[in-house]
C-alpha positions as CSV (number, residue, x, y, z in Angstrom):
1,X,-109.2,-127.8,111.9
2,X,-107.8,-124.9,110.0
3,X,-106.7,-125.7,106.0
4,X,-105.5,-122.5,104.8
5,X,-102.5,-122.4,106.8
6,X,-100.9,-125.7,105.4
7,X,-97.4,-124.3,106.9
8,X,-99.3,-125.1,110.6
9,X,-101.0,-128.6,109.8
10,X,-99.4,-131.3,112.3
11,X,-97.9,-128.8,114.2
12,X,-97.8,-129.6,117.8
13,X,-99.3,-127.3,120.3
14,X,-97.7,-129.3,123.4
15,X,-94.4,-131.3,124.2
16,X,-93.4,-134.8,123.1
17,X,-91.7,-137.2,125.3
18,X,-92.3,-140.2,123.7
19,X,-95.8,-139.6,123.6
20,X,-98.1,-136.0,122.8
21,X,-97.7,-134.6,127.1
22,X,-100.1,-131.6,127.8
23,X,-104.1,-131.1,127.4
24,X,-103.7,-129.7,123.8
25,X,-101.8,-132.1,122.0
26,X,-104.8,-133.7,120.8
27,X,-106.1,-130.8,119.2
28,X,-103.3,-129.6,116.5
29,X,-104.3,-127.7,113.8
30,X,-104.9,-130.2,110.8
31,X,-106.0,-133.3,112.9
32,X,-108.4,-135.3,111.2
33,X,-112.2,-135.8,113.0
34,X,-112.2,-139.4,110.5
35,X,-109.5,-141.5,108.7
36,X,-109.3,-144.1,105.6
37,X,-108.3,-147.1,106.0
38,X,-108.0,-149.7,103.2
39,X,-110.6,-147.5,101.2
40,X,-113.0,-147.2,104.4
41,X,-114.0,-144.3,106.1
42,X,-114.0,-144.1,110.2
43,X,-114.9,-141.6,112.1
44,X,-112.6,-140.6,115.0
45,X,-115.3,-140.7,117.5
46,X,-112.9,-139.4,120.6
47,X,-112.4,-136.6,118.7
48,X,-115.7,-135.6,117.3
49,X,-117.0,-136.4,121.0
50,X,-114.5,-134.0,122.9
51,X,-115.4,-131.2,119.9
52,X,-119.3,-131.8,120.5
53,X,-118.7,-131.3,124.5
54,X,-116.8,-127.9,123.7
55,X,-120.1,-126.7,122.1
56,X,-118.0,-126.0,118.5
57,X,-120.7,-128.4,116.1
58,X,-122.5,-125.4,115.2
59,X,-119.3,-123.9,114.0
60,X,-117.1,-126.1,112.3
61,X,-119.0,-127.7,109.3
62,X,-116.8,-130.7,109.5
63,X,-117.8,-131.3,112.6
64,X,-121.4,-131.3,112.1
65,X,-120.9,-133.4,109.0
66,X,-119.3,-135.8,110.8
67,X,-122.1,-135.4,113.8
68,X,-124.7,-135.7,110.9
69,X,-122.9,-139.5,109.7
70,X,-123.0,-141.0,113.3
71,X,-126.8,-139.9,113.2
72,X,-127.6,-141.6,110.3
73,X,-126.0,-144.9,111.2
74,X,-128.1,-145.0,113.9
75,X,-130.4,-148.4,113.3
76,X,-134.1,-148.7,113.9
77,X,-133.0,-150.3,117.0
78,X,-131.2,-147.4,118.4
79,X,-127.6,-148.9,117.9
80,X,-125.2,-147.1,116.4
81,X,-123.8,-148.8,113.1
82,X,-121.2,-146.2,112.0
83,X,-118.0,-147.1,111.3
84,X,-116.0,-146.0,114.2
85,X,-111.7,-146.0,114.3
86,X,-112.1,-148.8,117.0
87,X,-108.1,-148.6,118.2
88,X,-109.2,-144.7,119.3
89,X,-111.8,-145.9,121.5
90,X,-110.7,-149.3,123.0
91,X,-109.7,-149.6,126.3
92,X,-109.0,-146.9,129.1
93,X,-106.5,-144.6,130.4
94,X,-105.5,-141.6,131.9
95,X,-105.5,-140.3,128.4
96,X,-107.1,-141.8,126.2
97,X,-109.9,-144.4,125.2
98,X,-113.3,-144.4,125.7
99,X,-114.3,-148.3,126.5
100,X,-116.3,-149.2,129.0
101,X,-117.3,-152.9,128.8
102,X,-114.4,-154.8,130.5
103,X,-114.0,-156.8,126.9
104,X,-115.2,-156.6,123.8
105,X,-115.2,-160.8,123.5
106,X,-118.7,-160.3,121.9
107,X,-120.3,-158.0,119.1
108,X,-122.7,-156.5,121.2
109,X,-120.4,-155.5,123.8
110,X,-118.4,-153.4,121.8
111,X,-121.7,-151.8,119.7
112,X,-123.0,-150.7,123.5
113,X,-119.6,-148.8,123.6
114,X,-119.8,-147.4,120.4
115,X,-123.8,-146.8,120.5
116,X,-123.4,-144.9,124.2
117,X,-120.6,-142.6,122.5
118,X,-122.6,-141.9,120.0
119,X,-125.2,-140.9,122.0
120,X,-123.0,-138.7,124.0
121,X,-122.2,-136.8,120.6
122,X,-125.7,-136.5,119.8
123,X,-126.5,-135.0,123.4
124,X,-123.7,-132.6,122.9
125,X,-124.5,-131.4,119.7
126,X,-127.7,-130.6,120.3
127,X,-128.5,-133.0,117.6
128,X,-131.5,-135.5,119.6
């Protein structure tokens, strides 16, 4: 998260064979917690969710902004609306994703993945 280092930003705490191998890959100083795509923001939800469980939102301002964001997109309804970097979250592995509805062949589906998550980051943060 650091940004006054730029000489360590995307530098790689773990091995690469092919893919990032080791526990700390994901968490290289300068990754982002939310990315643009085609002038939209979305929030990195994996990310921001593994942060919130190490108990750091009080400490990195980014990170509460970002926990603040997923809090306000929640709807009257209780479903999370925020938009969410979807190809982070879909599906299931040993190492990543966070899906749990076998397919996401309907809206709702995929907003009770997201919404849960969300959730989740709220719990952790301390933020419900």
């Amino acid at each position: 998260m650091r940004i006054d280092r730029p000489e360590l930003i995307g530098l790689q705490v773990a091995s690469w064979v092919g893919h990032v191998l080791g526990p700390l890959g994901a968490f290289s100083e300068g990754f982002p917690l939310a990315i643009e795509k085609d002038g939209i923001r979305y929030t990195q939800l994996e990310t921001v969710l593994w942060l919130c469980r190490c108990g750091l939102t009080p400490y990195i301002e980014k990170l509460s902004e970002e926990v603040d964001n997923i809090r306000d997109s929640v709807n009257a309804d209780g479903i999370c609306e925020a938009k969410i970097n979807l190809e982070q979250i879909k599906g299931f592995g040993t190492y990543s994703g966070l899906q749990l509805e076998v397919d996401w062949k309907s809206p709702r589906r995929k907003l009770c993945d997201i919404t849960f998550r969300a959730l989740q980051v709220l719990h952790y943060s301390e933020s419900i």
